[in-house]
C-alpha positions as CSV (number, residue, x, y, z in Angstrom):
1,X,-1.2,11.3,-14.5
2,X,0.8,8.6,-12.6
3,X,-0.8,5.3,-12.1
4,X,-1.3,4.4,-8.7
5,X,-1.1,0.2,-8.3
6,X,-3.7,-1.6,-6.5
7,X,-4.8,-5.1,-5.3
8,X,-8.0,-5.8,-4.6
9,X,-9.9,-8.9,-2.5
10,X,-13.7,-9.2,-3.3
11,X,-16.7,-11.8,-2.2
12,X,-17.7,-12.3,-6.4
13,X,-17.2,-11.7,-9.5
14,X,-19.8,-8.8,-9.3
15,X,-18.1,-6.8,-6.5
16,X,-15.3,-7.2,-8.6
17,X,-16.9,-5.2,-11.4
18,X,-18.1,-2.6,-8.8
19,X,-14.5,-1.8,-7.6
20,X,-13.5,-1.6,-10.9
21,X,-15.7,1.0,-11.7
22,X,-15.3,3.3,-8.9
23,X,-11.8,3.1,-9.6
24,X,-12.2,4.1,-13.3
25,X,-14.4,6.8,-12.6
26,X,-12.1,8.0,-9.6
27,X,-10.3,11.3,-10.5
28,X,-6.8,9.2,-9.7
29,X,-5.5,7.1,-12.0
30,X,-5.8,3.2,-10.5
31,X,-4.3,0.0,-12.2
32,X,-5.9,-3.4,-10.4
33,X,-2.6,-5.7,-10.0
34,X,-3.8,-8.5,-8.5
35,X,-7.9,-9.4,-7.8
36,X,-8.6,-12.1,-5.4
37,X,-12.1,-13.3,-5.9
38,X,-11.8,-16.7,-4.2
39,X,-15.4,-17.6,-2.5
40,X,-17.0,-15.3,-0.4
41,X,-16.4,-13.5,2.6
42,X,-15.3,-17.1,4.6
43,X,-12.3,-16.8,2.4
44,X,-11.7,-13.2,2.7
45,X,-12.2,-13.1,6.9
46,X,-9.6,-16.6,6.4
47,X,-6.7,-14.0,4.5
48,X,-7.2,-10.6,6.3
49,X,-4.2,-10.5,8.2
50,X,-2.3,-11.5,4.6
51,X,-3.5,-8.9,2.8
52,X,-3.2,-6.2,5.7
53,X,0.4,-7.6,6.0
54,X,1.1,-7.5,2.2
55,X,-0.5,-3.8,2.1
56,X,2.7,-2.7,3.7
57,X,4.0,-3.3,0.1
58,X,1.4,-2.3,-1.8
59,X,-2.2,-0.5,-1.6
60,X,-5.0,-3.4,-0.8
61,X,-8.6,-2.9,-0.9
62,X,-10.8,-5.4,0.5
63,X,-15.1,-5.3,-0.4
64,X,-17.0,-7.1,1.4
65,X,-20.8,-7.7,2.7
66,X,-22.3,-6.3,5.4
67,X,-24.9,-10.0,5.6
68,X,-25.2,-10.6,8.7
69,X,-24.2,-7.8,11.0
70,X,-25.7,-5.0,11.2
71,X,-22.7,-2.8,12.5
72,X,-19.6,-2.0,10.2
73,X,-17.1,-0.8,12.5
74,X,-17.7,-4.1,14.8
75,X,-17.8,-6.4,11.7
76,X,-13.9,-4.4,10.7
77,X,-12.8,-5.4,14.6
78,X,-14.1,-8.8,14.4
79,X,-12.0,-9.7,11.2
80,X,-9.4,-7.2,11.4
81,X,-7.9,-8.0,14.9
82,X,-4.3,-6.6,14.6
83,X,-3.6,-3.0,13.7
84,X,-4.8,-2.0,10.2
85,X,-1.6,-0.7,7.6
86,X,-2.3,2.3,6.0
87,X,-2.1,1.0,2.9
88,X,-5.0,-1.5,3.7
89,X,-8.5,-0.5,3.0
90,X,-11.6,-2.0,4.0
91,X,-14.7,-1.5,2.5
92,X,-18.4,-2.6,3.2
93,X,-21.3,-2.5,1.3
């Protein structure tokens, strides 16, 4: 099975290990490229547009918190405020 190459962009080292697994137990094959795990969601909400733009190169998934709203799809519009790639994914937990 062909690996399929991914980047990911996490809060911490522990949602880190979380994407790893669910892409280890996914029935695709993933390999992570690069992780960035740089200091919480400030810093991820700070590079969205960068790593929606580089997603046009390459798959990115991005994990964060739902802390403090309550709503996904209004937390993804207040970051995310330019059209989403389709390569980009955004994920909340």
């Amino acid at each position: 099975m062909e690996m399929i190459p991914i980047n990911i962009a996490v809060e911490d080292k522990l949602s880190e290990a979380v994407i790893r697994k669910i892409l280890n137990a996914s029935k695709r094959s993933y390999i992570v490229g690069a992780c960035f795990c740089r200091g919480g969601s400030g810093y991820l909400k700070k590079n969205i547009r960068g790593f929606n733009n580089a997603s046009k190169a390459s798959v990115f998934l991005l994990l964060t918190d739902l802390d403090t709203t309550k709503c996904a799809p209004t937390l993804i519009r207040q970051w995310l405020t330019c059209p989403q790639n389709p390569n980009f994914f955004f994920a909340l937990q």
